[in-house]
C-alpha positions as CSV (number, residue, x, y, z in Angstrom):
1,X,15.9,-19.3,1.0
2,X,13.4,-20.8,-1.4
3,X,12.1,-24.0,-1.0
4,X,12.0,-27.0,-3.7
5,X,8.9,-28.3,-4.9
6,X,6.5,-30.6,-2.6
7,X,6.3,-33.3,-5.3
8,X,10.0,-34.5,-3.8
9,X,8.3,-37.0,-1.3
10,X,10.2,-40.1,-1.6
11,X,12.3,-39.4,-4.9
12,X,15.4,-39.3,-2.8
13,X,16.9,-41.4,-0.1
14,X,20.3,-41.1,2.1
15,X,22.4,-44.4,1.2
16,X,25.3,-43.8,2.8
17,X,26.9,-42.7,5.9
18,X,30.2,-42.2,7.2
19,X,31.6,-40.4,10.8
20,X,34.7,-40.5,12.3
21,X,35.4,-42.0,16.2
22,X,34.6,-38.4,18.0
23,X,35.8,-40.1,21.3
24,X,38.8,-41.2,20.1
25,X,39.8,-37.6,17.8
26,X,38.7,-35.6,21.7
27,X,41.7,-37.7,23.4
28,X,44.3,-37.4,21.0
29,X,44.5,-33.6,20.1
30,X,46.5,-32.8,16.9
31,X,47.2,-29.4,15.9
32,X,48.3,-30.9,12.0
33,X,44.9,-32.5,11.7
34,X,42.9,-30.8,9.1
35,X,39.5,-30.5,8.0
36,X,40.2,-31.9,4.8
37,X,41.6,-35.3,6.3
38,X,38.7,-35.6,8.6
39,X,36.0,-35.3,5.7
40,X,38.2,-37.5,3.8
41,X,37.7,-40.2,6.1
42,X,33.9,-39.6,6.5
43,X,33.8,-40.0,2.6
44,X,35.5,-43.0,2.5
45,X,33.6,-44.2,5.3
46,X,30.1,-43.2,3.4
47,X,30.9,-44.6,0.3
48,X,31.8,-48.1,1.5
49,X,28.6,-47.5,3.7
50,X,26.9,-47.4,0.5
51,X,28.7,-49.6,-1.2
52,X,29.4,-47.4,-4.0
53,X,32.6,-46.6,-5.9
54,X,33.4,-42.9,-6.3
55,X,32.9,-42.9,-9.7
56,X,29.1,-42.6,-8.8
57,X,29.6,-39.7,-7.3
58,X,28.6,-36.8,-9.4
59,X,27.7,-34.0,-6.8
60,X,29.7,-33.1,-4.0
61,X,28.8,-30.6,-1.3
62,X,31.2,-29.3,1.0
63,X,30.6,-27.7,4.3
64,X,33.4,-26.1,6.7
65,X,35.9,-27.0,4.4
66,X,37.6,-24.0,2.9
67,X,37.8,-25.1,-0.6
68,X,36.3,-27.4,-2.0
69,X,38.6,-27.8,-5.0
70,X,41.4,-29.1,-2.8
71,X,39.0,-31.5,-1.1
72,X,37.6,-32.9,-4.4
73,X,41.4,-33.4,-5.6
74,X,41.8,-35.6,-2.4
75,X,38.7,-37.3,-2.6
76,X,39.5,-37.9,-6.8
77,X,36.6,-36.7,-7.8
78,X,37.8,-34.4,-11.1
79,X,34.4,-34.9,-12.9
80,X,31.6,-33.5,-11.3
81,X,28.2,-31.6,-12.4
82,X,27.7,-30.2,-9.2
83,X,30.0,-28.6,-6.8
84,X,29.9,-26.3,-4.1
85,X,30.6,-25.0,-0.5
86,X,29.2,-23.9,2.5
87,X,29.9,-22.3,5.4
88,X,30.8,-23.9,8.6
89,X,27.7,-23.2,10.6
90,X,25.1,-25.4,12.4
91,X,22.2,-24.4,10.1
92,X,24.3,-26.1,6.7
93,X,23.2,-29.1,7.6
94,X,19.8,-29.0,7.3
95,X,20.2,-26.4,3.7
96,X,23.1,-29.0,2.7
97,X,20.4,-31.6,2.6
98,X,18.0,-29.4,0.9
99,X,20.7,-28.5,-1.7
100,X,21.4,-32.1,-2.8
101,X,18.0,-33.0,-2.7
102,X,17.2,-29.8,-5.1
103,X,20.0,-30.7,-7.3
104,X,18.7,-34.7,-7.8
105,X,15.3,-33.8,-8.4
106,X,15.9,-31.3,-10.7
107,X,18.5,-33.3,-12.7
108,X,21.8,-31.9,-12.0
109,X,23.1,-34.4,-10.1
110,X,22.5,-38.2,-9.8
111,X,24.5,-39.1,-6.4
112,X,25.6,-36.0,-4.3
113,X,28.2,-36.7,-1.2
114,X,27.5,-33.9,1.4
115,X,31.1,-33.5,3.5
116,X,31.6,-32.2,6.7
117,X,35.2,-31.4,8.4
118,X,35.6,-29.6,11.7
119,X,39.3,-29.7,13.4
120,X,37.9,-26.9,15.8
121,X,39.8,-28.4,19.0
122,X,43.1,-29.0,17.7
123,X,43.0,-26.0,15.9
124,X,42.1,-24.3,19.4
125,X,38.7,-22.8,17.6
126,X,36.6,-20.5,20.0
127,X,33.2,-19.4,19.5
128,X,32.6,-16.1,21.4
129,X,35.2,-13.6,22.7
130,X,36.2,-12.0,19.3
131,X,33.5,-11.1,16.2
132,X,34.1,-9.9,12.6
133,X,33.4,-6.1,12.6
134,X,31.7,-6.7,8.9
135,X,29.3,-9.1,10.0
136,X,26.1,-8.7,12.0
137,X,27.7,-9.6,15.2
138,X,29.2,-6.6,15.4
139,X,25.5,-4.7,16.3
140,X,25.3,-7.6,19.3
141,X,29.2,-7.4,20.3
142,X,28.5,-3.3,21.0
143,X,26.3,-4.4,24.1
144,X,29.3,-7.2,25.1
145,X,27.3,-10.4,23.6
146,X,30.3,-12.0,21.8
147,X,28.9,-15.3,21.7
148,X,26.1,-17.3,20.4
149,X,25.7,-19.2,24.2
150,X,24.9,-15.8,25.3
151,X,22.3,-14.8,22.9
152,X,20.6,-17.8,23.6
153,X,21.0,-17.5,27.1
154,X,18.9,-14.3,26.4
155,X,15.9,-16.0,24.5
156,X,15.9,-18.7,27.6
157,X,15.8,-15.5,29.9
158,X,13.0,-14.3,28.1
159,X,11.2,-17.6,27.7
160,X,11.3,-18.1,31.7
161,X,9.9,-14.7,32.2
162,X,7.0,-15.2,29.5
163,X,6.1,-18.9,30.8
164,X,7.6,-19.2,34.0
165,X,10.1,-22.0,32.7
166,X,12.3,-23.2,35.3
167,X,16.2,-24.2,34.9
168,X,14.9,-27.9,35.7
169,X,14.0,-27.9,31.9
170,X,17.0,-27.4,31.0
171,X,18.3,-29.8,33.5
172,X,16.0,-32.8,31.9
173,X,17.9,-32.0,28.5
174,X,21.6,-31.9,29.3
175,X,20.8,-35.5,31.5
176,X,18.9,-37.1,28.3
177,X,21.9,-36.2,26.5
178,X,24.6,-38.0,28.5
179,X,22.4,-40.8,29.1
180,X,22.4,-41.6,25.4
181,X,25.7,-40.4,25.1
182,X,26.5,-43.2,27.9
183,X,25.0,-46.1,24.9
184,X,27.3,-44.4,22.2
185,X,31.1,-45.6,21.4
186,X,32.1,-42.8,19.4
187,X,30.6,-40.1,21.8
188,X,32.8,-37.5,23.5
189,X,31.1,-38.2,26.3
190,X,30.0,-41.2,27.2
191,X,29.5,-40.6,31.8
192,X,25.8,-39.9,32.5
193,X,25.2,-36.9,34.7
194,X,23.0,-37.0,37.6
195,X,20.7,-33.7,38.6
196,X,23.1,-32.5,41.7
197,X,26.1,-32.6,38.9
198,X,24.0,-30.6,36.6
199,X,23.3,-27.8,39.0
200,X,26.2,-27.6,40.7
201,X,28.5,-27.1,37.2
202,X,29.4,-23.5,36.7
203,X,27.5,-21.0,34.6
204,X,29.1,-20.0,31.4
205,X,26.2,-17.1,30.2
206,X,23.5,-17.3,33.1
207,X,21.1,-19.1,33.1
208,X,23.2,-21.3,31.3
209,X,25.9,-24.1,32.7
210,X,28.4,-25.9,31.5
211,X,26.0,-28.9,30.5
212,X,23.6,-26.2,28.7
213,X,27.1,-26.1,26.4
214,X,27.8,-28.1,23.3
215,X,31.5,-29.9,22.7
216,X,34.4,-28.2,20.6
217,X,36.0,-31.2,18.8
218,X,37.4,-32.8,16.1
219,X,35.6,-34.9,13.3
220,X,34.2,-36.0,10.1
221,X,30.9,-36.9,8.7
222,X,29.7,-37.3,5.6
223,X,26.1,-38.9,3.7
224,X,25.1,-39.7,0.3
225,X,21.8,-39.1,-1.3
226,X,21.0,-40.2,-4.8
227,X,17.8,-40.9,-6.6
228,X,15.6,-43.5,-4.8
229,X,15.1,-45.8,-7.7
230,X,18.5,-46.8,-8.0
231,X,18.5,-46.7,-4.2
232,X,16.5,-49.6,-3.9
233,X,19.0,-51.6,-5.4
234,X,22.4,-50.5,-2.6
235,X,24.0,-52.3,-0.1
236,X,21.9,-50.1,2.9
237,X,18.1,-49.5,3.6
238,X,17.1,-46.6,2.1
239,X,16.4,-43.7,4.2
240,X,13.6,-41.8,2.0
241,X,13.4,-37.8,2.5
242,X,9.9,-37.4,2.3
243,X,9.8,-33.8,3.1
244,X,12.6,-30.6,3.6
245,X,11.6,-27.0,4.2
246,X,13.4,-23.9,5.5
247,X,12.2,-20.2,6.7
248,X,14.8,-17.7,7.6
249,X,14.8,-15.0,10.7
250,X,17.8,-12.6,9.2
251,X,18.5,-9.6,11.1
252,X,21.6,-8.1,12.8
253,X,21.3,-10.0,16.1
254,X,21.4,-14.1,17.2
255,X,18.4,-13.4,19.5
256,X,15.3,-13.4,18.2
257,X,12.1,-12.1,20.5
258,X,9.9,-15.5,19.8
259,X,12.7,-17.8,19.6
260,X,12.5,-18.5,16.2
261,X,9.1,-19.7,16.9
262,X,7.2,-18.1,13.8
263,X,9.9,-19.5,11.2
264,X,9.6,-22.7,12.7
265,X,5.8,-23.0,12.7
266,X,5.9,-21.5,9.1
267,X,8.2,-24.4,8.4
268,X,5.9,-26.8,10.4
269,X,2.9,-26.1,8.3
270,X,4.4,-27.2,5.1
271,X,6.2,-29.6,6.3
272,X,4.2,-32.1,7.8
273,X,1.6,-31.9,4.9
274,X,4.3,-32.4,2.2
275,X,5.4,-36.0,4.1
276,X,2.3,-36.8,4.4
277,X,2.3,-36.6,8.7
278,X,1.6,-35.5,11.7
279,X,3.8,-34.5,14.5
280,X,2.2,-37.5,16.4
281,X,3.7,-39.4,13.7
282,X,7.4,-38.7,14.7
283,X,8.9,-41.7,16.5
284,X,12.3,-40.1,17.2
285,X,13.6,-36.5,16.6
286,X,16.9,-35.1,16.1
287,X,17.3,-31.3,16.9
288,X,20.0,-29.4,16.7
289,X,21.3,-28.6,20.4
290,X,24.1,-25.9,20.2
291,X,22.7,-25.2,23.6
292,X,20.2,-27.0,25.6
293,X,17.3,-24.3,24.8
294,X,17.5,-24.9,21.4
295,X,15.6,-28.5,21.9
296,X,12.5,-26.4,23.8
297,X,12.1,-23.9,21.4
298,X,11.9,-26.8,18.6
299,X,9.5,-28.6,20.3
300,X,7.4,-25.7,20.9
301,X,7.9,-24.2,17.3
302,X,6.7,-28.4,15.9
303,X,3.8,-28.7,17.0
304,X,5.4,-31.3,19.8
305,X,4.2,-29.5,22.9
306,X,2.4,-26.8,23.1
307,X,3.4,-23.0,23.2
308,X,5.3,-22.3,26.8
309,X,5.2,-25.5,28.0
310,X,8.3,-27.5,26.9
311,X,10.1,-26.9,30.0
312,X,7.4,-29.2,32.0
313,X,7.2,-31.2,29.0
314,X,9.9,-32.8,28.7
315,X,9.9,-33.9,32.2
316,X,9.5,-37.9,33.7
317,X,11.5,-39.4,31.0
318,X,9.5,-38.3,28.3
319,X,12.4,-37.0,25.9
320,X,14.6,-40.2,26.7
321,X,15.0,-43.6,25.3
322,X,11.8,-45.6,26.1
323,X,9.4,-42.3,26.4
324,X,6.6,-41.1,24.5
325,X,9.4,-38.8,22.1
326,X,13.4,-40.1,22.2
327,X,15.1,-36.8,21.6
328,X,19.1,-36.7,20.3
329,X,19.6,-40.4,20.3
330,X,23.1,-40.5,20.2
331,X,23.8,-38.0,22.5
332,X,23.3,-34.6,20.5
333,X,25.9,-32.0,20.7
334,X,26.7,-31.5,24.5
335,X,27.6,-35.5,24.7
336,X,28.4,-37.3,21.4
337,X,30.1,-34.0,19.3
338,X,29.7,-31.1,18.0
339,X,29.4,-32.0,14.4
340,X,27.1,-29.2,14.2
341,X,23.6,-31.1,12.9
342,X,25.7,-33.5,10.6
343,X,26.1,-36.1,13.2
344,X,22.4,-35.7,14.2
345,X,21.4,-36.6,10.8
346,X,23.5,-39.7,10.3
347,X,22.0,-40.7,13.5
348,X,18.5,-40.2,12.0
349,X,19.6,-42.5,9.1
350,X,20.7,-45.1,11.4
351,X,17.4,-44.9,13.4
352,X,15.4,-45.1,10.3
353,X,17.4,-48.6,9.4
354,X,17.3,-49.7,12.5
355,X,20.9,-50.0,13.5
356,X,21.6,-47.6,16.7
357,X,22.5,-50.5,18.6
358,X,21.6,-50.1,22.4
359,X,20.3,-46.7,21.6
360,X,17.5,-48.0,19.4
361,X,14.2,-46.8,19.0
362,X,11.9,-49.7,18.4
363,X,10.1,-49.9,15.4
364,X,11.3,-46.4,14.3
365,X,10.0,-45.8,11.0
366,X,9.2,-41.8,11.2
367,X,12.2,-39.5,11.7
368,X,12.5,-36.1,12.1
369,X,15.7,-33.2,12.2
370,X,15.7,-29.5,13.3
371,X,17.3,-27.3,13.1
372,X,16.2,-23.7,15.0
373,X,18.5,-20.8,13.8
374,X,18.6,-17.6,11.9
375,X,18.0,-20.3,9.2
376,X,15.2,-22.6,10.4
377,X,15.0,-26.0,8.5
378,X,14.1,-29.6,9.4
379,X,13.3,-33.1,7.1
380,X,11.6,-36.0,7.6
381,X,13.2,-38.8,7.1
382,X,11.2,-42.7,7.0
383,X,11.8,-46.3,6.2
């Protein structure tokens, strides 16, 4: 991965957004939807967001949809200078971004819709049990880790014995996730939990639970970035990306020894220099939450808590809605959906303009996403 120049601050803004109801899409299984009909109504969604016709749209990035031909057929866009897609993993979202800022910048593309389908639950999608025997997950599959909950359940393993973290960490997490999950229409799940719930929920790959678990659902989502003089002048706020940087961790297996902490502080220490910040700065964060680990290790790896001590960090409210740092706002991906990072950033966008509703953080100017994977990235996004 190479990243794109620092002099990006502020020359591009997310104008649009668009997601489907992932509530509504959970109750009503439908083994004909498709991918392509749920991005198509996150496009549509984003554009009038935006308030843009489609004829403005001159870049289109497409992630988890197979082809992106078909898609821009649907969508009628025939005329593009930039196309492209990616695959259907969590880390896209942040290199999706990246991508369409990259292409702006650099004049390929004026206005680039990023689209996101995933019909995972009615198409009965499973991640773990099977593995591709040309892909690196053969090497971990050999020792019987068939799924990404159980790698990770192996860094938290490891993590506990290094720091002495307890499961109470994880505990904090999963209950600020269905708290905000609670404030959020569209979420999956919208019940808060309580701590005796928590615990007594089954283990899926110990130390992990079921609440340590994100959703497998159905939706669409969908954002628009475009040059931020001409975003000044839209029917939305702008959303400026001040700064977006990535750092990779590639080898055979999921689990990594430091928990992807030295690719996140590598991106950490260009990151917050390039927007201009500090990680005191940061009035809400959005981090990618495949499992509930996921959120310490990007703490730690930010420069938001020190080095082992996220687990009695986030304690006391501090992570939730009124504390010192509101973490996954709308719920994250064991509550609201598993869009897997795209809905995290819309939610960014709406913090940023100020319209999460109940959810709200007040006077949230300063956003910030992460994403820790094999593929570490994360943007700041600001008023």
């Amino acid at each position: 991965m190479s990243d794109i120049p620092t002099e990006i601050r502020d020359r591009t803004a997310i104008v649009g957004i668009g997601g489907t109801d992932f509530g509504a899409l959970y109750r009503e299984r439908d083994a004909s939807r498709s991918q392509y009909d749920l991005a198509a109504q996150a496009f549509v969604a984003a554009l009038a967001d935006a308030g843009l016709s489609k004829t403005a749209i001159d870049g289109l990035i497409c992630v988890r949809v197979p082809d992106y031909q078909r898609l821009a057929a649907m969508l009628g866009l025939h005329s593009l200078h930039l196309v492209n897609s990616l695959e259907g993993t969590g880390r896209m979202a942040g290199v999706a971004l990246q991508y369409a800022v990259t292409a702006i910048v650099t004049g390929q593309a004026d206005t680039v819709a990023v689209v996101y389908g995933n019909n995972g639950r009615s198409a009965s999608a499973q991640y773990g049990g099977g593995f591709d025997s040309s892909s690196p997950a053969a090497y971990e599959a050999m020792y019987g880790m068939t799924s990404p909950g159980a790698s990770v359940a192996l860094m938290y393993r490891r993590h506990q014995h290094e720091f002495g973290t307890t499961d109470d960490a994880l505990a904090a997490v999963a209950l600020n996730n269905r708290k905000n999950g609670a404030l959020n229409d569209k979420a999956v799940y919208q019940q808060p939990i309580t701590r005796d719930d928590y615990f007594k929920s089954r283990y899926i790959a110990e130390p992990l639970r079921l609440f340590d678990y994100c959703i497998i659902n159905d939706g669409g989502v969908a954002f628009i970035v475009t040059r931020a003089d001409r975003a000044r002048d839209l029917r939305q706020p702008p959303a400026y990306v001040a700064a977006t940087y990535s750092a990779t961790e590639l080898t055979n297996f999921y689990a990594v020894r430091d928990y992807f902490y030295g690719a996140c502080q590598d991106v950490a220490k260009r990151l917050y220099p390039a927007a201009g910040i500090s990680p005191s700065d940061v009035d809400c964060l959005q981090v990618y939450d495949n499992f509930t680990p996921t959120v310490l290790f990007s703490l730690e790896g930010f420069d938001h808590c020190p080095r082992g001590e996220s687990g009695s960090w986030v304690q006391d409210g501090r992570i939730e809605l009124g504390g010192e740092l509101p973490v996954n706002t709308s719920g994250g991906h064991t509550a609201e959906s598993y869009m897997q990072g795209f809905g995290l950033t819309i939610e960014a966008v709406r913090q940023v303009r100020g319209q999460a509703g109940a959810r709200q953080v007040p006077d949230c100017e300063v956003v910030q996403y992460i994403c820790a994977s094999p593929i570490v990235n994360a943007h700041i996004l600001h008023a």
